[in-house]
C-alpha positions as a LaTeX table, in Angstrom:
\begin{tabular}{lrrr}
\hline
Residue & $x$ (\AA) & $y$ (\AA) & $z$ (\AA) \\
\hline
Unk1 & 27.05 & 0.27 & 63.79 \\
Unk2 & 28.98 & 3.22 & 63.87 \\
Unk3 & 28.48 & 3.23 & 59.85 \\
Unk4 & 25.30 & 3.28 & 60.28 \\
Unk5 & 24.77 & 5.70 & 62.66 \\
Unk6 & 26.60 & 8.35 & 60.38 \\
Unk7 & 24.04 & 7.41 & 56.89 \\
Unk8 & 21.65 & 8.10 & 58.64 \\
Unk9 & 22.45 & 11.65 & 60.21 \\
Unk10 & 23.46 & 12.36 & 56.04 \\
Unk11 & 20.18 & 11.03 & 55.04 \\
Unk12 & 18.19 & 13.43 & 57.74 \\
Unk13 & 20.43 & 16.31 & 56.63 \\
Unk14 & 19.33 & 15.97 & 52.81 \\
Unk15 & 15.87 & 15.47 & 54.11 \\
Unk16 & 15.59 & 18.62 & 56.05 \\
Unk17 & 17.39 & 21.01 & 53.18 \\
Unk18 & 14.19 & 19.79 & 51.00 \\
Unk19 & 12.00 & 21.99 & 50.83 \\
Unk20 & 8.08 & 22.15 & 50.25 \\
Unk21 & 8.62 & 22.20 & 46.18 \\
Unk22 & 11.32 & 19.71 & 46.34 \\
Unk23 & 14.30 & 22.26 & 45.93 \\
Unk24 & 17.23 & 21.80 & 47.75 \\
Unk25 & 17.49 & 24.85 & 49.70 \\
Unk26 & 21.10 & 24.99 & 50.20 \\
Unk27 & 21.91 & 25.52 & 46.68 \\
Unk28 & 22.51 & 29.48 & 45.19 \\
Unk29 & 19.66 & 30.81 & 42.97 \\
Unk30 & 21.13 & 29.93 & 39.78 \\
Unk31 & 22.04 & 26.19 & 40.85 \\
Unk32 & 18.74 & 25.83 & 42.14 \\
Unk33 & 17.92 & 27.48 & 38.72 \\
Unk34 & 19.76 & 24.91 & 36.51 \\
Unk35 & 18.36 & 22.22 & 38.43 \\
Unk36 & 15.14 & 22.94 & 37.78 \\
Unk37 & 15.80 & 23.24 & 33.93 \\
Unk38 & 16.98 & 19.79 & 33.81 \\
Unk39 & 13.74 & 18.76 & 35.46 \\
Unk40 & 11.92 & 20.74 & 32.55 \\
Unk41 & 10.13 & 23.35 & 35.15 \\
Unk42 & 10.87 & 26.24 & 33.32 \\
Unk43 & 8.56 & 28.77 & 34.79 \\
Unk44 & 9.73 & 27.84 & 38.32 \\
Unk45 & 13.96 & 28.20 & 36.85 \\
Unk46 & 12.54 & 31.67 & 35.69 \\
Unk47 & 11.03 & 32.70 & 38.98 \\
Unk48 & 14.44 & 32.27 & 40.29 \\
Unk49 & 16.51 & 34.04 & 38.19 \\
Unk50 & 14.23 & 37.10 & 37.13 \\
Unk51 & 15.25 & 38.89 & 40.56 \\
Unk52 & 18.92 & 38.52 & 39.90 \\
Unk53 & 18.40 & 40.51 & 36.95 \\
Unk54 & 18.66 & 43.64 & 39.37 \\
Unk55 & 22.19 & 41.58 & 40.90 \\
Unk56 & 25.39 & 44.33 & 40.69 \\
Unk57 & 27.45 & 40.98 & 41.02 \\
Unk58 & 28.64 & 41.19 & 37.25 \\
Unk59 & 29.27 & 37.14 & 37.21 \\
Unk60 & 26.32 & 36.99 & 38.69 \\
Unk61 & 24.03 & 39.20 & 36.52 \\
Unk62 & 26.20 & 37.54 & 33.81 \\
Unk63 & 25.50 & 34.02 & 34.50 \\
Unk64 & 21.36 & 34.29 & 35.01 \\
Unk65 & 21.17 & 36.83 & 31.97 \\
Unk66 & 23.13 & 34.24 & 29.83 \\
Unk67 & 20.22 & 31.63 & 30.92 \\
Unk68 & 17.21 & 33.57 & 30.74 \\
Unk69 & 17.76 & 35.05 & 26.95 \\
Unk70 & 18.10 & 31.53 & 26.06 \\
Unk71 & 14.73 & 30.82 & 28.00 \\
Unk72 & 13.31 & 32.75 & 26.23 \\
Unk73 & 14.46 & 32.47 & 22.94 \\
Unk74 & 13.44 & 28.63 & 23.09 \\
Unk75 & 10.17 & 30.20 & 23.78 \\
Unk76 & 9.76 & 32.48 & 21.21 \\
Unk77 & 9.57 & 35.69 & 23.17 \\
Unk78 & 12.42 & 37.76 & 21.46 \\
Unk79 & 11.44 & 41.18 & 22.77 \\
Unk80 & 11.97 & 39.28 & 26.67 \\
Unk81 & 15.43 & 38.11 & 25.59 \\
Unk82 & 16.34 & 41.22 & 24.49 \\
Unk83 & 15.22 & 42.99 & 27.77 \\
Unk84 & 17.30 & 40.35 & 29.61 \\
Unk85 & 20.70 & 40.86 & 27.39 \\
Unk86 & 19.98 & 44.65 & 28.03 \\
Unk87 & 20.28 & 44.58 & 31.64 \\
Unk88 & 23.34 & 43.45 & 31.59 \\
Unk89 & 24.42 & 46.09 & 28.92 \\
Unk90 & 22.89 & 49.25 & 31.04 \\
Unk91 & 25.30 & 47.88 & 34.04 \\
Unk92 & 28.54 & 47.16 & 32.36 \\
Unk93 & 28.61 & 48.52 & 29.15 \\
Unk94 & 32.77 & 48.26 & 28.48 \\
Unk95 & 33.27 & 44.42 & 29.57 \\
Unk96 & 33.33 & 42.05 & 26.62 \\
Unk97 & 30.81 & 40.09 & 27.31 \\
Unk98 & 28.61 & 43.34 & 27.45 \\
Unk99 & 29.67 & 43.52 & 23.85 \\
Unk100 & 28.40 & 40.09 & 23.03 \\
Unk101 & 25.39 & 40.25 & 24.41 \\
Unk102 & 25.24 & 43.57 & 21.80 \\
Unk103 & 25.99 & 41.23 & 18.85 \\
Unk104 & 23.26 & 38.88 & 20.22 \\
Unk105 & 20.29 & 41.38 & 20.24 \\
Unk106 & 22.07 & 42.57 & 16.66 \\
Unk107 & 21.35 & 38.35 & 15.84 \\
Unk108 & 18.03 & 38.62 & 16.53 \\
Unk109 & 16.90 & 41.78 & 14.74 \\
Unk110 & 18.23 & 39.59 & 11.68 \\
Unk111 & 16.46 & 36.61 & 12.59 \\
Unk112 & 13.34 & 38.96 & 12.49 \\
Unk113 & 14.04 & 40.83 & 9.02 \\
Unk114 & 15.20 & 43.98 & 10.78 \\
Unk115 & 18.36 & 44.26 & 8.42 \\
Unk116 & 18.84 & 47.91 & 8.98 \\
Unk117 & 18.58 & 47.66 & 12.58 \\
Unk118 & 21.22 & 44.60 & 12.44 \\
Unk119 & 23.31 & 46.64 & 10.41 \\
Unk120 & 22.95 & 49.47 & 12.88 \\
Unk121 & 23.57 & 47.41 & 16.07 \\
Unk122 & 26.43 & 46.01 & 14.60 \\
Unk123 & 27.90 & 49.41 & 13.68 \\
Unk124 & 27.63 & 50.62 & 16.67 \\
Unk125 & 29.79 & 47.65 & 18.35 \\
Unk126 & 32.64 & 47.91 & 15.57 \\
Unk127 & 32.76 & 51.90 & 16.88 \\
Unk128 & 32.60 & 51.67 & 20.28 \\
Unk129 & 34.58 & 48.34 & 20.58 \\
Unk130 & 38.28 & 49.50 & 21.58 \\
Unk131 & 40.80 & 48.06 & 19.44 \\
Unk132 & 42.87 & 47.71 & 22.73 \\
Unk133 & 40.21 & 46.17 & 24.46 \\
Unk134 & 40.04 & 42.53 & 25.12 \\
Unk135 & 38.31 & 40.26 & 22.51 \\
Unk136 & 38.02 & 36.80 & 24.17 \\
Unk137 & 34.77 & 36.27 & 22.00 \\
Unk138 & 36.93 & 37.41 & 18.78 \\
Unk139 & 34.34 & 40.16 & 18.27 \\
Unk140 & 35.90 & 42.70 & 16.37 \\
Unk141 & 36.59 & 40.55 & 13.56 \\
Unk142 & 32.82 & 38.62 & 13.56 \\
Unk143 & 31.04 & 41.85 & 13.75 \\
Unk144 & 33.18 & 43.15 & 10.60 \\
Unk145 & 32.36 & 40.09 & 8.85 \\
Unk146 & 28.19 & 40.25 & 9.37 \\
Unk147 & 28.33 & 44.53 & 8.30 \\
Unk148 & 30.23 & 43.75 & 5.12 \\
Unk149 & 27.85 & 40.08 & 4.32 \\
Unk150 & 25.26 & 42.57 & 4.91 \\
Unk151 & 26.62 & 45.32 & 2.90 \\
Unk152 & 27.51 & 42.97 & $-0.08$ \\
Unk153 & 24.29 & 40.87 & $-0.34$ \\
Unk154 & 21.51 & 42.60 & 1.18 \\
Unk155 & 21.93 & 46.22 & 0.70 \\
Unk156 & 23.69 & 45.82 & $-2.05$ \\
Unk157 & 26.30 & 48.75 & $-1.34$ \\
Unk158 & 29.27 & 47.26 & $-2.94$ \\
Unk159 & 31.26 & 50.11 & $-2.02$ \\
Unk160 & 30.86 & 50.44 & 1.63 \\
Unk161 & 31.50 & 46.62 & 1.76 \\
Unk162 & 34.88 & 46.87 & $-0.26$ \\
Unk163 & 36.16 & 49.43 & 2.99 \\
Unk164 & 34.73 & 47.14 & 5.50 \\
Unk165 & 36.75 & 44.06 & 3.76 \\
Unk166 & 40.00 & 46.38 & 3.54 \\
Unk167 & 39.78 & 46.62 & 7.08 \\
Unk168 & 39.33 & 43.08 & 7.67 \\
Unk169 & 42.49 & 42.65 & 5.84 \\
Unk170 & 44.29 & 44.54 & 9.00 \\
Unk171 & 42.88 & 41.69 & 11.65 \\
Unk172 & 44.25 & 38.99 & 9.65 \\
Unk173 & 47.71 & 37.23 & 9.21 \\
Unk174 & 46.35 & 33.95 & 8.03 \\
Unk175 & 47.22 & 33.27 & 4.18 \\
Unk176 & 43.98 & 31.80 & 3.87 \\
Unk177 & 41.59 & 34.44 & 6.06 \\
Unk178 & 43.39 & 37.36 & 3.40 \\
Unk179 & 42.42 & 35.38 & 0.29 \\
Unk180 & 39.08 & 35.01 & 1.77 \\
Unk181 & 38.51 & 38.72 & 2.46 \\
Unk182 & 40.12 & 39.43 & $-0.79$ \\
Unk183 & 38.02 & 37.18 & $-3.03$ \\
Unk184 & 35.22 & 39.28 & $-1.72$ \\
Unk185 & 36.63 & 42.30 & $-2.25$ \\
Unk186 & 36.87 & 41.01 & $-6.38$ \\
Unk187 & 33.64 & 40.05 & $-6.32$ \\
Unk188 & 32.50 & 43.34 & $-5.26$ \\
Unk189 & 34.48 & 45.04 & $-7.68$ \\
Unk190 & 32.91 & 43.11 & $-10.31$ \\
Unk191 & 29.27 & 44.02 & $-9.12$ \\
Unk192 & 30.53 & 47.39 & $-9.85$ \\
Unk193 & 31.62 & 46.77 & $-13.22$ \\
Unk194 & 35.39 & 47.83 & $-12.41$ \\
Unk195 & 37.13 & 44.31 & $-13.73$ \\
Unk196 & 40.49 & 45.91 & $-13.57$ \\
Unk197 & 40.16 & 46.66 & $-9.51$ \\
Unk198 & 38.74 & 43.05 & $-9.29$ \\
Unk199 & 41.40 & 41.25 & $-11.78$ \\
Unk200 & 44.05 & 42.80 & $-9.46$ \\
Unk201 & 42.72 & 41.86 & $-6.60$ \\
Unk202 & 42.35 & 38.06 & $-8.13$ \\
Unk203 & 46.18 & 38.48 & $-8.99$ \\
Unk204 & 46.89 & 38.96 & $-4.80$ \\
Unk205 & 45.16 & 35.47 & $-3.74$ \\
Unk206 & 47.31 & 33.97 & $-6.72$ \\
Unk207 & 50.23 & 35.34 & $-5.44$ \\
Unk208 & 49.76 & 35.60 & $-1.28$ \\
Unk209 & 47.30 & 32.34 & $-0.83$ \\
Unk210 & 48.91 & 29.17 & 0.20 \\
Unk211 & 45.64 & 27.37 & $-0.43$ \\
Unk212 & 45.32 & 26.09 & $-3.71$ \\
Unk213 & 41.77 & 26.22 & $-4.19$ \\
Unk214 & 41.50 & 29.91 & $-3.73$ \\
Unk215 & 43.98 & 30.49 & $-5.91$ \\
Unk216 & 42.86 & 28.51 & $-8.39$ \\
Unk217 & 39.47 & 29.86 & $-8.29$ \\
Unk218 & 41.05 & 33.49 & $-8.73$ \\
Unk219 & 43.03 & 32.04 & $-12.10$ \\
Unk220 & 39.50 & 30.76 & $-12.76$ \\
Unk221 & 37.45 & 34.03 & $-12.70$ \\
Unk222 & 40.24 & 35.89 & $-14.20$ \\
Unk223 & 39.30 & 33.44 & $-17.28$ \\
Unk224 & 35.99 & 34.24 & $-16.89$ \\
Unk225 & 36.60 & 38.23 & $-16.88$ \\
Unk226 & 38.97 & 37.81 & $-20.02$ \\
Unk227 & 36.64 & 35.71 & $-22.35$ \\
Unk228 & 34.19 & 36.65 & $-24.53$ \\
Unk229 & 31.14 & 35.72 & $-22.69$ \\
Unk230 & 29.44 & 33.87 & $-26.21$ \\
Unk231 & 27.81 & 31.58 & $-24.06$ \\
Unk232 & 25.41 & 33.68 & $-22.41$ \\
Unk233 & 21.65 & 34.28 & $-23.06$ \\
Unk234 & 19.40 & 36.92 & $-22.29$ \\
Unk235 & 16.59 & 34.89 & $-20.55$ \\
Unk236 & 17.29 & 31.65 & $-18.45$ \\
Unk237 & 14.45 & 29.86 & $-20.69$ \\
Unk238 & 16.47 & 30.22 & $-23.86$ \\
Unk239 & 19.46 & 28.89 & $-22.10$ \\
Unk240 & 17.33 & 26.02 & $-20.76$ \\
Unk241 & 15.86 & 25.40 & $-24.23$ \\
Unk242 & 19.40 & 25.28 & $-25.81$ \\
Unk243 & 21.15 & 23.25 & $-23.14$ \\
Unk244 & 17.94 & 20.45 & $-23.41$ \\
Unk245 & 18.01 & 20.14 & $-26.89$ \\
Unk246 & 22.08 & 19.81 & $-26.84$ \\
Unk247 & 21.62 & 17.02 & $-24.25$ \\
Unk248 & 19.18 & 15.40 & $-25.92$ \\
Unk249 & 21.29 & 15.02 & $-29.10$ \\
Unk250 & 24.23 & 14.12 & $-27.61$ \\
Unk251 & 26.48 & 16.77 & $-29.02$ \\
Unk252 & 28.84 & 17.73 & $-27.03$ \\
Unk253 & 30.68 & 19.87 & $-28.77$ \\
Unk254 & 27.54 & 21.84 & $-28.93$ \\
Unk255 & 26.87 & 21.63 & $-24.99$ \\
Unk256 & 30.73 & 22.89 & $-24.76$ \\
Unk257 & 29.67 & 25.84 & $-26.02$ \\
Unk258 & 27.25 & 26.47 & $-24.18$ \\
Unk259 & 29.00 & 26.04 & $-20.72$ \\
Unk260 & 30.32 & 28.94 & $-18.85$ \\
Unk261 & 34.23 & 30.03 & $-19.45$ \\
Unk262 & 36.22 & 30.10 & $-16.29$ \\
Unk263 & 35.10 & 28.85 & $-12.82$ \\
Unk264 & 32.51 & 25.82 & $-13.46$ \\
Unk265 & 31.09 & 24.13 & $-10.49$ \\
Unk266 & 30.97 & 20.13 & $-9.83$ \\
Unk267 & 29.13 & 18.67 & $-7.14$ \\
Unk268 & 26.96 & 15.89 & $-5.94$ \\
Unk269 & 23.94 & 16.59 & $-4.14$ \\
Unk270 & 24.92 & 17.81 & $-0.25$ \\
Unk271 & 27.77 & 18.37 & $-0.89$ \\
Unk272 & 29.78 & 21.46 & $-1.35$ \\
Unk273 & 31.05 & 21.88 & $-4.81$ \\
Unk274 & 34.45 & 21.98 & $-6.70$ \\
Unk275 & 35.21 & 24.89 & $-8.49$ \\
Unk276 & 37.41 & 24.18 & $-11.58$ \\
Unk277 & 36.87 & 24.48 & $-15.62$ \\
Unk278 & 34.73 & 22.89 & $-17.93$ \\
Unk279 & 37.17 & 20.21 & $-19.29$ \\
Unk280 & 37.07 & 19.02 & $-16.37$ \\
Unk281 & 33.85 & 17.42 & $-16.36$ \\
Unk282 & 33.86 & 17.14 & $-20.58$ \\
Unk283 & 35.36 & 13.62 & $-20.36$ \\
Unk284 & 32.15 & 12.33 & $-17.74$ \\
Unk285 & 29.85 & 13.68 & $-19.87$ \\
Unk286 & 30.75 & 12.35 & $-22.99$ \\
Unk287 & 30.93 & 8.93 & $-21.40$ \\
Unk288 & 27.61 & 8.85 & $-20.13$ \\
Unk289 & 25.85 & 10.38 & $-23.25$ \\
Unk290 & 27.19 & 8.31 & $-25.34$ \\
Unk291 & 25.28 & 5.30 & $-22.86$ \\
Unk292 & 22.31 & 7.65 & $-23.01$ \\
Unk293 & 18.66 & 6.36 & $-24.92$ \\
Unk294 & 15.88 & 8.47 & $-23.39$ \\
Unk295 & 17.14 & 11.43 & $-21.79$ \\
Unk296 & 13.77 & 13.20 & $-19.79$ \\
Unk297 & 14.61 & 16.95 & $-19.85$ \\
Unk298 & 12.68 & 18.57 & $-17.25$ \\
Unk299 & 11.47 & 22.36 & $-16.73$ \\
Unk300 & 13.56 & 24.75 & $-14.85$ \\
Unk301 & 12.87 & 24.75 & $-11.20$ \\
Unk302 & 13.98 & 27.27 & $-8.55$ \\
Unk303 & 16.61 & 26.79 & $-6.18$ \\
Unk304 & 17.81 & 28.99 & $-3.95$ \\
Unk305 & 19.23 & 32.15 & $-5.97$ \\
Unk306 & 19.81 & 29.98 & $-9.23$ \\
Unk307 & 17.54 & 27.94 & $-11.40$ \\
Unk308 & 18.12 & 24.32 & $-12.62$ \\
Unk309 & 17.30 & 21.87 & $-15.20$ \\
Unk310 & 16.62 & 18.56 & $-14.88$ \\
Unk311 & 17.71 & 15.97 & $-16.58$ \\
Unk312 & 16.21 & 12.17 & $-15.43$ \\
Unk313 & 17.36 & 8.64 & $-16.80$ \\
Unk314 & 21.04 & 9.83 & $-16.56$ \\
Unk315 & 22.80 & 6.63 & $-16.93$ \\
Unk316 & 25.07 & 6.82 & $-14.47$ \\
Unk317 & 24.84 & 3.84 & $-12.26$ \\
Unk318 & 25.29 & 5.89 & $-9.46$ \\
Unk319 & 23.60 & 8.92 & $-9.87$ \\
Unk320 & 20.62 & 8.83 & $-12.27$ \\
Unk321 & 19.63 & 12.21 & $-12.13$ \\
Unk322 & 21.84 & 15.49 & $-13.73$ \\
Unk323 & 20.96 & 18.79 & $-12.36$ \\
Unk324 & 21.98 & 21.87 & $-15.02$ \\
Unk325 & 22.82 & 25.23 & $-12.84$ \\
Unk326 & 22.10 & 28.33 & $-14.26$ \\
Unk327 & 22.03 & 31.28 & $-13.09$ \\
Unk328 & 22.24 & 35.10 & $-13.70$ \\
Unk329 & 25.81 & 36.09 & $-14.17$ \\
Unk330 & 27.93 & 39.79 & $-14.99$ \\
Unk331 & 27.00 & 39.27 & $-18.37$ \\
Unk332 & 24.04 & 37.84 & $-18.63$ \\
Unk333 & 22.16 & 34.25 & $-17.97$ \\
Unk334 & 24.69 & 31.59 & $-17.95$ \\
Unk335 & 25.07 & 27.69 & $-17.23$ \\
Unk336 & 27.89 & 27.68 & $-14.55$ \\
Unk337 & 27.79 & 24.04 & $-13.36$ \\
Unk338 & 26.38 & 20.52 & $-12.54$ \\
Unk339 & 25.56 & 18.54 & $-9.70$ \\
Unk340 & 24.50 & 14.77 & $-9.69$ \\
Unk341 & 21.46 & 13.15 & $-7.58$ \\
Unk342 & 19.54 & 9.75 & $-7.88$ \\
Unk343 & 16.36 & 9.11 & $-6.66$ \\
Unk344 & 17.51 & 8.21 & $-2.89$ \\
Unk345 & 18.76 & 11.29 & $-2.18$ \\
Unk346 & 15.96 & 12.92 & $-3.91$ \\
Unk347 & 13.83 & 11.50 & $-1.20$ \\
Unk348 & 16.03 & 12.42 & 1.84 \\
Unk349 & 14.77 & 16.19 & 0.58 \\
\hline
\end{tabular}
């Protein structure tokens, strides 16, 4: 009886903290918040939470800024998340999570094309950003990553990139993380036509990189910078025309020739590629073209940054389709790889 008695007391408790809308009154702003996400009633959660944008609680203003940028992200409204992230920012500009909401607005200038005011947000973080100060979010090193991927491969400024790597190289102790940084800094040197700066630098990941594939890859494009690039052509069509009618004969001494020196790539379709030398792959090919009757050698098709060719009926009885990658290299047009398909993975596409 007693039991009883005390349900229902609990049960006319809950009842009365219900209010009109079907909130339970008891709960803070941003629980009542969160509980109204999860019911889908968006506009209501935001009614909540808009006036604790003015909250000098920092957790506070944290924890309701945090929700309503993603709001209204999921929505669409960039220019609203932004406002949101810069409340915070105007009220505690040195904490580090003032700093990643920063990197946050800098993310969606990119999403939008605004490279240049990316680069610029992100330049100003790197500057202002103590390197004393706490980093729980690991900022110092992500926001040096994004100016020199933007340096490098948008604008192009090889460089200013190369000096943003060389201080990435300070932040890092991991083997691997250096050879990284310091495969990119070769690269760079090679956009600039300075193949001694970049061979040396190719030399360090062979000597300080634990992990074999980097290092192999540096042996790789060391190859690449030493050879005599014969097998390069001055439009991708000639290349294309060349590699189809080497494939179509069967020679492959003559499709040897053709094939980039150095770092070749090897993949199947979604999948990442392996990076190793032509000879590699010599011994498959040769085995399946000498199976071969009607090779069907497409046109060149775009994707991504490279081009490929096409080649269907490839009698590989699991993959019947060979892609041909070419693309545009430091000395010219170049075939630098393969990848295999078949016509099921074709259609996941």
């Amino acid at each position: 009886m007693k039991s009883k008695f005390v349900s229902l007391v609990i049960l006319l408790c809950f009842i009365l903290l219900i209010g009109n809308n079907g909130i339970v009154l008891s709960l803070e702003p941003l629980d009542q918040a969160r509980w109204l996400l999860e019911k889908g009633e968006v506009d209501k959660a935001l009614a909540l939470l808009e006036p604790l944008l003015d909250s000098f609680s920092e957790e506070e203003l944290f924890q309701a800024v945090e929700i309503i940028y993603q709001i209204y992200l999921e929505k669409g409204e960039n220019d609203r998340a932004i406002q949101a992230l810069e409340k915070y920012v105007d009220r505690f500009p040195d904490t580090p999570s003032s700093y990643l909401f920063r990197y946050w607005i800098a993310k969606i200038e990119e999403d939008r094309g605004n490279f240049d005011k990316s680069l610029e947000l992100l330049y100003q973080i790197a500057n202002s950003y103590s390197l004393d100060a706490e980093d729980p979010y690991d900022l110092k090193i992500i926001v040096r990553e994004d100016i020199a991927y933007y340096l490098q491969y948008h604008s192009k400024n090889y460089l200013e990139a190369i000096k943003v790597y060389q201080d990435l190289l300070s932040f890092y102790s991991d083997a691997g993380e250096r050879a990284k940084v310091m495969m990119e800094i070769a690269s760079c040197y090679e956009k600039l036509g300075k193949i001694e700066e970049a061979i040396s630098y190719y030399h360090r990941v062979i000597k300080e990189a634990y992990d074999y594939s980097y290092g192999r890859w540096a042996e790789l494009r060391i190859v690449y910078l030493q050879s005599e690039p014969t097998w390069v052509e001055a439009s991708p069509e000639v290349l294309a025309q060349k590699l189809g009618e080497a494939f179509q004969s069967r020679d492959i001494e003559k499709i040897e020739t053709l094939a980039k020196k150095g770092d070749f790539l090897m993949g199947v379709m979604f999948s990442e590629f392996d990076i190793d030398e032509f000879s590699r792959v010599k011994d498959y090919l040769s085995t399946y073209l000498s199976l071969s009757t009607t090779l069907q050698v497409g046109k060149l098709e775009k994707r991504n940054d490279d081009l490929v060719l096409k080649i269907d009926n490839w009698p590989d009885p699991d993959y019947n389709i060979l892609y041909l990658l070419i693309g545009e290299g430091l000395y010219g047009w170049e075939w630098k790889g393969v990848f295999l398909s078949n016509t099921e993975l074709e259609a996941l596409q």
